[in-house]
Structures are given as structure tokens and as C-alpha cells.
C-alpha positions as a printed Julia matrix, in Angstrom:
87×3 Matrix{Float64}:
   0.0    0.0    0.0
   1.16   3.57  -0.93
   0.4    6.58   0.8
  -0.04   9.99  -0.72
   1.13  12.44   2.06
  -0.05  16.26   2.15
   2.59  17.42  -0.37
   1.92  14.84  -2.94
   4.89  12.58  -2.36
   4.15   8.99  -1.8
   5.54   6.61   0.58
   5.07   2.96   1.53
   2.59   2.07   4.18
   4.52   1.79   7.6
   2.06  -0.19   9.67
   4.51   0.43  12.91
   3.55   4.13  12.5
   0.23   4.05  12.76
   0.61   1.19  15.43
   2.56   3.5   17.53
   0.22   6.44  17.25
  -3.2    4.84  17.91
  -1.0    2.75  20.92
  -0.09   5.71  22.25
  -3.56   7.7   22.07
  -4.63   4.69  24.44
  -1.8    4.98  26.83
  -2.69   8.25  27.27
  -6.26   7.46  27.85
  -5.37   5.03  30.38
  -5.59   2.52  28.4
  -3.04   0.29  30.08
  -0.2   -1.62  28.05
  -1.95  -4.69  26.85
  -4.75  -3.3   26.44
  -3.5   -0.71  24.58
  -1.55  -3.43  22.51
  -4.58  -5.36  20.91
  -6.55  -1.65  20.13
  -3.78  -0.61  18.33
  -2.97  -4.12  16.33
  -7.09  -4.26  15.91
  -6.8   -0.98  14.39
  -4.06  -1.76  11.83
  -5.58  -4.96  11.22
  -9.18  -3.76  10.05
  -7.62  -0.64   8.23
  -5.14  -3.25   6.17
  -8.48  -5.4    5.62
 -10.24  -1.86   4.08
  -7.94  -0.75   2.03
  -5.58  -3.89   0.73
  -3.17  -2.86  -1.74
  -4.27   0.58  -2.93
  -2.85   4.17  -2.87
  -4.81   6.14  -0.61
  -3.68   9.87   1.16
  -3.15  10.37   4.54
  -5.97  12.41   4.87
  -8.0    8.89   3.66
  -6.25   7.09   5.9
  -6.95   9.33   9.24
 -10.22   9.75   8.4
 -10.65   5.54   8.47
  -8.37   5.07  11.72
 -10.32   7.79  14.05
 -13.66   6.38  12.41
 -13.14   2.74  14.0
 -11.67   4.4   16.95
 -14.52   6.29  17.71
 -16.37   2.96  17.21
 -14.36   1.26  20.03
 -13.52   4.3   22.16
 -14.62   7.91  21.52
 -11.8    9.31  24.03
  -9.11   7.3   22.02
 -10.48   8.74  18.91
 -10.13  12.19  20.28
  -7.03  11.75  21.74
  -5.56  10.12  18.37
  -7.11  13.2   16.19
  -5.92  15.76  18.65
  -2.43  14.4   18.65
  -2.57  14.65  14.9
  -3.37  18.07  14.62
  -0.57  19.67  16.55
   2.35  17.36  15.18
């Protein structure tokens, strides 16, 4: 999978990135560090399952990540957008 980032230049899909981010949106919401573990490898998992081997942009892709946060937990979700903004 290729991403198109906010400038136009595309990079391969680093699954430990988004792993990391979403893992540490739960940490800080208390998550805990198992638990925070399986919400961030259930997130990469049903993202890879949505978008398989396409090009997508990052915008795509953060929309679809904070959407099946916010399914599982709305405080994640916000913490994980939030995060995203200032960086």
C-alpha cells in the first residue's frame, strides 16, 4: 500500500507508524499496556483489511483510523485526532 502524504509525495505504508500512534492515544487514555496493545494491532488490522493494496492519502487514511476508533472508544479517537493536529 502507498500513501499519498499532504505534499503529494508517496511513501510505503509503515504499519509500525500508525501502530505507535493509535497505541499511544490509548496509553494516554489510560488505556493500560496490553490493552493498549490489541486496540492498536485491531486498528491496523481492520484498516489493512479496508484498504488492501491501494494508494490512498493520509488524509484517507486518518479519516478511516479515528472512524473505528470512535467505534471502540470515543476518548481514544479524540485523543488520536488531537495528537494529529498539533504534530
Amino acid at each position: 500500500m502507498e500513501i499519498i502524504k499532504r505534499h503529494g509525495r508517496k511513501e510505503r505504508f509503515d504499519e509500525r507508524k500508525l501502530y505507535s500512534s493509535v497505541y499511544m492515544a490509548a496509553l494516554i487514555a489510560e488505556y493500560g499496556e496490553k490493552r493498549s496493545e490489541k486496540l492498536a494491532s485491531l486498528a491496523v488490522k481492520i484498516l489493512k483489511k479496508k484498504v488492501k493494496n491501494k494508494t490512498v492519502t493520509s488524509d484517507f487514511l486518518r479519516k478511516q483510523i479515528i472512524a473505528i476508533l470512535n467505534k471502540k472508544d470515543k476518548e481514544v479517537a479524540f485523543l488520536y485526532r488531537t495528537h494529529l493536529d498539533v504534530s
